[in-house]
C-alpha positions in Angstrom: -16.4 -92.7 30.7 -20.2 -92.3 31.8 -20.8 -89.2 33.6 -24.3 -90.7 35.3 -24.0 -93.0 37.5 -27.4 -94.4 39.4 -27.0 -94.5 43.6 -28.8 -96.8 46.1 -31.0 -94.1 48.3 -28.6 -94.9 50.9 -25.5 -94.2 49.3 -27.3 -91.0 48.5 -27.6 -90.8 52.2 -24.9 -91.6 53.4 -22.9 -89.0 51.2 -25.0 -86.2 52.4 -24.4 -86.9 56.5 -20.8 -87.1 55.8 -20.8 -84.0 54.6 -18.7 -84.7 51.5 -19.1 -82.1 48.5 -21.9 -83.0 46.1 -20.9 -84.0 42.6 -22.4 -82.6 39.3 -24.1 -85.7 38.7 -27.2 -86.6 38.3 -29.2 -89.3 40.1 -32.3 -91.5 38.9 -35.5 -91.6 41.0 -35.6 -94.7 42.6 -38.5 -97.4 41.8 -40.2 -99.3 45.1 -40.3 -102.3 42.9 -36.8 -103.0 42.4 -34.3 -103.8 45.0 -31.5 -102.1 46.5 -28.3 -102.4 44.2 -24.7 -102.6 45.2 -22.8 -99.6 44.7 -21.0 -99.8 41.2 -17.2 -100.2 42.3 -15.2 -97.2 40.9 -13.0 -97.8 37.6 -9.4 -98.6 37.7 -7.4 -95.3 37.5 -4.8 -95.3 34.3 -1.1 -95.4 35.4 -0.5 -92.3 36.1 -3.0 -91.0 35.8 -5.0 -88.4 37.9 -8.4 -87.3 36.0 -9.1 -85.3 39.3 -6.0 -83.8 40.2 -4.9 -80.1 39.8 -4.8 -78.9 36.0 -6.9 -81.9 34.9 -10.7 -81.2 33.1 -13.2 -84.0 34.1 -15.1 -83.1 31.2 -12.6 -83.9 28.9 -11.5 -80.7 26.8 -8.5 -79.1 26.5 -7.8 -76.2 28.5 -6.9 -73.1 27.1 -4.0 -71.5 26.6 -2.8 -68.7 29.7 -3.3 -65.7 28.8 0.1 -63.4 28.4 0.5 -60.1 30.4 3.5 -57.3 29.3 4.5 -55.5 26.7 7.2 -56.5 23.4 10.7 -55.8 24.1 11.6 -52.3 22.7 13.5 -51.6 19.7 17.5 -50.9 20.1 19.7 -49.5 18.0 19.7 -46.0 16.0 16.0 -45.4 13.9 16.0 -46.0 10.5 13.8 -42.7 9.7 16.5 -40.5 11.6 19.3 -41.8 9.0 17.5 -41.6 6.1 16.2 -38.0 7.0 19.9 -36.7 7.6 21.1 -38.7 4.3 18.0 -37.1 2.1 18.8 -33.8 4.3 22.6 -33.7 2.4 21.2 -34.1 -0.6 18.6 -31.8 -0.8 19.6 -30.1 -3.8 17.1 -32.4 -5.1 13.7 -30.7 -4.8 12.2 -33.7 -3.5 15.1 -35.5 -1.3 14.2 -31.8 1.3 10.2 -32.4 1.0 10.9 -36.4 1.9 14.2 -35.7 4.2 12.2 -33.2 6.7 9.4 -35.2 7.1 11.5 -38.4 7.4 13.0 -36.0 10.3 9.5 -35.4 12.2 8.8 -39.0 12.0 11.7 -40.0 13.5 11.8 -37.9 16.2 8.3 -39.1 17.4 8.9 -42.5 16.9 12.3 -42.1 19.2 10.2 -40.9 22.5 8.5 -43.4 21.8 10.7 -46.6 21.5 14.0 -44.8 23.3 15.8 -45.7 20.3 19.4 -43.8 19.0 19.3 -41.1 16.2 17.6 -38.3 17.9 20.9 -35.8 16.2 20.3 -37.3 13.0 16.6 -36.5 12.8 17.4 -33.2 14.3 20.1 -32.5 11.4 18.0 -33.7 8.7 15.5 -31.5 9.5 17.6 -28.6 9.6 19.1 -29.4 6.4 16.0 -30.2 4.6 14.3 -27.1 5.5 18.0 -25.0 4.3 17.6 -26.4 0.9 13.5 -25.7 0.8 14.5 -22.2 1.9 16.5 -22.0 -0.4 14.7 -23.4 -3.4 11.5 -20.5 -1.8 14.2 -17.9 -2.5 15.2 -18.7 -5.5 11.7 -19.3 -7.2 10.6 -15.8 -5.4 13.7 -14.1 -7.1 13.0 -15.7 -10.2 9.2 -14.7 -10.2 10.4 -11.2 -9.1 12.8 -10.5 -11.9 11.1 -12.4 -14.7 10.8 -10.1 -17.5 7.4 -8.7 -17.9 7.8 -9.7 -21.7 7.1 -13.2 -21.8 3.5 -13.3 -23.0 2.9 -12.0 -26.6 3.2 -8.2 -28.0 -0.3 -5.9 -27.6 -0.5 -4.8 -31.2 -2.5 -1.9 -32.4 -5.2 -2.0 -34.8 -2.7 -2.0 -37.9 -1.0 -4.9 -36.7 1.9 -2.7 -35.2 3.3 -3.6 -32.2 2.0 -0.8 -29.0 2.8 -3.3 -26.3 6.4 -5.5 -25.8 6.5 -9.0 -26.0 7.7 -12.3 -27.5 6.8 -13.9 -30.6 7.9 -17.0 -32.2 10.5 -16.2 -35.0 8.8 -17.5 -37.7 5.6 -15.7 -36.6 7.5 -12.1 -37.0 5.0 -9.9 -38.6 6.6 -7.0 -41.1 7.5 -4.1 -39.2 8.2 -5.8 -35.9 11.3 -4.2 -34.2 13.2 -5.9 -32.0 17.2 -6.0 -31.1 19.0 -9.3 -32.5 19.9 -12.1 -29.4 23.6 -12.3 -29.9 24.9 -15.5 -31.4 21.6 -15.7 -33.2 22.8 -15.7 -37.0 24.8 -18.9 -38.3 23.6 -20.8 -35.0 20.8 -23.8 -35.1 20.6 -23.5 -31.3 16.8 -24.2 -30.0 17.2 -21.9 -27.0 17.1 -18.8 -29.9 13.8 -19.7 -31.0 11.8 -16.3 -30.0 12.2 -12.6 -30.5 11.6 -9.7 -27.8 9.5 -7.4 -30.2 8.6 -3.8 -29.0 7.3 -0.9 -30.4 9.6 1.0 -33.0 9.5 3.8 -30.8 12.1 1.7 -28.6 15.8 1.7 -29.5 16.6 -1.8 -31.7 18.9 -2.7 -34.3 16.5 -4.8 -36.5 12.9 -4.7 -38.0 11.0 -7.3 -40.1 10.7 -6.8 -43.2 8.5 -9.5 -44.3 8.8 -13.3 -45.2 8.5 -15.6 -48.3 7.3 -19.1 -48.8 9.7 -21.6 -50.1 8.5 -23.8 -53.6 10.2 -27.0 -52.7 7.7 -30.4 -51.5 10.6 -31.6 -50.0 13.2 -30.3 -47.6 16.1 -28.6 -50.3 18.9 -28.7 -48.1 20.5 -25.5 -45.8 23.0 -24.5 -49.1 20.2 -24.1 -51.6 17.6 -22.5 -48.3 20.7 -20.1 -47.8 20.7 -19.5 -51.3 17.0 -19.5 -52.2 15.8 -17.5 -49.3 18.6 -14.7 -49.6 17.2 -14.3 -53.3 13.4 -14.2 -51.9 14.3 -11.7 -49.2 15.7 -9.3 -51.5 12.7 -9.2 -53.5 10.4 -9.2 -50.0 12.7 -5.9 -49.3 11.8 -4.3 -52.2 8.2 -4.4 -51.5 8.8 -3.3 -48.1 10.8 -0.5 -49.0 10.8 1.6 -52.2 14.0 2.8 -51.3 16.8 0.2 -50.3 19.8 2.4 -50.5 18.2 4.5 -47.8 19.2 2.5 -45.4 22.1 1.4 -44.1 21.7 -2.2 -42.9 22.0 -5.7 -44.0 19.6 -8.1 -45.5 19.3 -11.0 -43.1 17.2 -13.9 -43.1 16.4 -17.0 -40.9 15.3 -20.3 -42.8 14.2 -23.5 -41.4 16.5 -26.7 -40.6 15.7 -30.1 -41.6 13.1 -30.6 -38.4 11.4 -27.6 -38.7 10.7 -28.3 -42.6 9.2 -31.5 -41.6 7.0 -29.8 -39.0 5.3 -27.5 -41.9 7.9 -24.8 -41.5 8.5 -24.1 -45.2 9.6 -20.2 -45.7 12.0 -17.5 -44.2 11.8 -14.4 -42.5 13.3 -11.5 -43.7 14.8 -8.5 -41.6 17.2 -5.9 -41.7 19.6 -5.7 -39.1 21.3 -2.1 -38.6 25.0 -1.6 -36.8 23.8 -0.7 -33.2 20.6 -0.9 -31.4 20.3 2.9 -31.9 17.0 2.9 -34.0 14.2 4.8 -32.5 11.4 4.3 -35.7 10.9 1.6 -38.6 12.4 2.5 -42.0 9.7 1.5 -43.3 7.6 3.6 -46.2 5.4 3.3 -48.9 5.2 4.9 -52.5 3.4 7.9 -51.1 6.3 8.7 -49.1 8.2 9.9 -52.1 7.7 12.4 -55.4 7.6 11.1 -58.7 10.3 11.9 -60.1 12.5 9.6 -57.2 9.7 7.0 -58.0 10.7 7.2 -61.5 14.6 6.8 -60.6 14.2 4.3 -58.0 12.1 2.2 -60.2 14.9 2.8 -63.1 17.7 1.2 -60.7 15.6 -0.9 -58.8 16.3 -4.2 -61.2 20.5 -3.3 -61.4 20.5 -3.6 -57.3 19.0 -6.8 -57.2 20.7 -8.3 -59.5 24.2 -7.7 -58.1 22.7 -8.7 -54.8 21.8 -11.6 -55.9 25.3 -12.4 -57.8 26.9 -11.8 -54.2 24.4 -14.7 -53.2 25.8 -17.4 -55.5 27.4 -20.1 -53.4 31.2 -20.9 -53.7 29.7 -24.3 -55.4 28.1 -22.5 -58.1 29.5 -23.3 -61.8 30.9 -21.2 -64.6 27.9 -20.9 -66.5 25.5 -20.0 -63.1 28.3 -16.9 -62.6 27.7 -16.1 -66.5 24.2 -16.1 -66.3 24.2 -13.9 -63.4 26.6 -11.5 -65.0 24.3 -11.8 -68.0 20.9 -10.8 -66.0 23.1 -7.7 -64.4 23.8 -6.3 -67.7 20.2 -6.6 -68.6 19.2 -5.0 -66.1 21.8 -2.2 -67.1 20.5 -2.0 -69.9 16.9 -1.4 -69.1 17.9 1.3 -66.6 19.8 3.1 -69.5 16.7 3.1 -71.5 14.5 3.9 -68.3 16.7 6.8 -67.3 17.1 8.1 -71.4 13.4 8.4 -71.6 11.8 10.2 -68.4 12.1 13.9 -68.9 14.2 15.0 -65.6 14.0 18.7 -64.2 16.8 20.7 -65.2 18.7 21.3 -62.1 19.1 17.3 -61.8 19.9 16.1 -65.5 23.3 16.6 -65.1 23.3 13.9 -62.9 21.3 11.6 -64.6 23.2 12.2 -68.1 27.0 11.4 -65.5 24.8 8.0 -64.4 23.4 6.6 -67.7 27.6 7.4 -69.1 28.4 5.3 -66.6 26.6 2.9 -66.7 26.1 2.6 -70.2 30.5 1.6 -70.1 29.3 -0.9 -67.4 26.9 -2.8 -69.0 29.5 -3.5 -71.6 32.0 -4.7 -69.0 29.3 -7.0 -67.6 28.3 -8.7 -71.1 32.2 -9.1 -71.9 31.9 -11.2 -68.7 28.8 -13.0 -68.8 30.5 -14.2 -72.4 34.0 -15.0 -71.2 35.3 -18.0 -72.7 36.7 -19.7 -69.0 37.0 -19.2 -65.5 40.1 -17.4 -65.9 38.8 -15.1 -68.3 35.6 -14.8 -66.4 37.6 -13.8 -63.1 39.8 -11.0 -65.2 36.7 -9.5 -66.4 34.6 -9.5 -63.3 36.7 -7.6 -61.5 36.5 -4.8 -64.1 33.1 -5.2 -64.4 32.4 -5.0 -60.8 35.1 -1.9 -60.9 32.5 -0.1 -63.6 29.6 0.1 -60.7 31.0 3.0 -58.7 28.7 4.6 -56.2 29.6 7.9 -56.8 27.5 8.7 -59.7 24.1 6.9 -58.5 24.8 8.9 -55.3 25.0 12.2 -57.1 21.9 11.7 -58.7 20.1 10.4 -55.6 21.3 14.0 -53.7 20.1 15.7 -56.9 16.8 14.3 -56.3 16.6 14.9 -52.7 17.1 11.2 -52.0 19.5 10.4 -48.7 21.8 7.6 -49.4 23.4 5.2 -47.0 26.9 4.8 -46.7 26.7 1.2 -46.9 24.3 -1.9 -47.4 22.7 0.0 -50.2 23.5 -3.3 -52.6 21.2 -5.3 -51.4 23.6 -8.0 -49.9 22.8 -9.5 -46.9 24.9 -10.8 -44.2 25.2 -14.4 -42.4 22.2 -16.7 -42.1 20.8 -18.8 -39.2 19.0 -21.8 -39.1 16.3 -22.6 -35.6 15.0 -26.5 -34.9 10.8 -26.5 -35.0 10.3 -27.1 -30.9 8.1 -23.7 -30.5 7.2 -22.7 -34.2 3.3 -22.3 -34.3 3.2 -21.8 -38.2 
């Protein structure tokens, strides 16, 4: 449809003394030269339609849209946040669930003045349990860091490597001398959790001490009989070095050798200790050569090698064959044999000859009892004969000659034997 229409002057005219409204459109300037015009007549109107009539445009476009007034209907039912808050607030034994439940709680509660919604007692119990179980949890880790022993971080040792200060240390990182009292269940156990040692100075009551430790030959791992075995044998010798005098003391050889893991993690020796009836100790039995005259060096020394050897023929596993039992029986009576001759040729003072001449008698009787059985001719034999042979060793003689030396001897443990064994994984080993 046009929207300019051209109007006679008169028509123009004749709208304005009638007072009708003026339309938007606009007219063209009439020219003298051309005459007057009759008045366009006005289009036919479209069935039903009404271009003019209320909520039509004349200019064609599409009104818009009304604009809406009000607000969205409020949420109804009980808040989602209040539920989860008092199911997170039961089970708050979970650290987190009592962090998440109480806050879950606060946000409910705000968004429930808010919308009017149900769940206002929920939010209100998830917040109180929530904030029993963090109270709870702040007691517990306050206890904890109250009544943690002051222990945990390694020993202060002194400028001897003694230990001056308590503290823990890994147990294959034992250093000779360190005293400490055994964790019970320790020995025969490969439980993890007994992976470190209390240490503190001697000075302290303990039942054990470190004696040293001894690196294992094997490239690959041996297996726990033959470690049980093998490092049982290396502690003994380790002991000796420690102390000149082994029959001093009367506590057990014990040892703790690596399992399977550990090995593979570069754990490849055992620590040696002695562990003592009660944790009564108040000083290491440890001592060196200076400690002691010469003539107890010279008997010491003399049945140093007879010790060892039966300790290690108490060592031999059940497994072990005939001729393994022979040859130990065979290196005790050498061993005899050289204390004999040791003993025969040291010039002794007077008052303690006696004693030396009852031990080398006695002795000299054993060492034939012991070749008869490192020669026996089958088990049967061999059994019959070790029991007179082990018989022949009687205490009472080295003892007397020990006194008559000035030597204190213990009432037990003084054949070098040890006791059970333990095995730990590798977790916390820093060797």
């Amino acid at each position: 449809m046009e929207t300019e229409i051209g109007l006679a002057p008169n028509e123009s005219s004749r709208a304005a003394e009638s007072g009708a409204e003026s339309t938007p459109f606009t007219a063209f300037t009439p020219v003298a030269s051309v005459p007057p015009v009759q008045p366009v007549p006005p289009l036919p109107a479209y069935p039903g339609a009404n271009p003019y009539g209320p909520g039509a445009n004349p200019y064609g476009y599409q009104p818009y849209p009304p604009y809406g007034y009000g607000y969205p209907p409020r949420p109804t039912g009980t808040n989602g946040f209040s539920i989860a808050s008092f199911v997170l607030g039961i089970c708050g034994f979970a650290v987190i669930t009592s962090i998440v439940g109480f806050f879950f709680g606060l946000f409910s509660l705000s968004t429930i003045k808010r919308t009017g919604q149900k769940g206002k007692g929920l939010a209100i119990s998830g917040i109180v349990l929530s904030s029993v179980w963090m109270a709870a949890f702040a007691t517990l880790v306050t206890i904890g860091l109250v009544t943690a022993p002051d222990d945990a971080s390694p020993p202060h040792r002194g400028a001897g490597g003694n230990v001056v200060g308590k503290g823990v240390v890994p147990i294959f990182d034992l250093h000779p001398g360190d005293c400490f009292t055994l964790p019970p269940g320790l020995m025969g156990s490969t439980k993890s959790a007994a992976l470190t040692f209390t240490v503190a100075p001697c000075s302290a009551p303990h039942d054990s001490e470190a004696v040293g430790s001894s690196t294992l030959d094997e490239d690959s791992y041996p297996g726990a009989d033959a470690l049980r075995a093998e490092g049982a044998s290396h502690c003994i010798d380790v002991l000796n070095q420690y102390l000149p005098d082994t029959g001093a003391v009367n506590g057990r050889i014990e040892f703790v050798y690596p399992d399977e893991q550990a090995w593979g993690a570069g754990v490849h020796r055992v620590v040696c200790f002695l562990q003592f009836p009660d944790a009564t100790l108040t000083g290491s039995v440890h001592r060196d050569r200076s400690s002691y005259t010469a003539d107890q060096l010279s008997l010491l020394d003399a049945t140093r090698p007879v010790i060892t050897t039966v300790g290690r023929f108490t060592l031999l596993p059940q497994s072990a064959t005939l001729a393994d039992q022979e040859q130990a029986a065979s290196d005790i009576t050498t061993a005899l044999r050289g204390e004999i001759t040791a003993l025969t040729t040291e010039q002794w003072p007077a008052d303690v000859q006696p004693a030396i001449d009852a031990l080398v008698a006695a002795h000299t009787s054993a060492a034939g009892l012991w070749a008869q059985t490192a020669s026996a001719p089958g088990t049967a034999a061999f059994q019959d004969d070790l029991r007179r042979a082990e018989d022949s060793l009687d205490l009472k003689d080295m003892v007397a000659a020990r006194s008559a030396l000035g030597l204190a001897s213990a009432t037990s443990g003084a054949d070098g034997s040890t006791g059970s064994t333990g095995s730990t994984a590798p977790a916390q080993q820093s060797a």
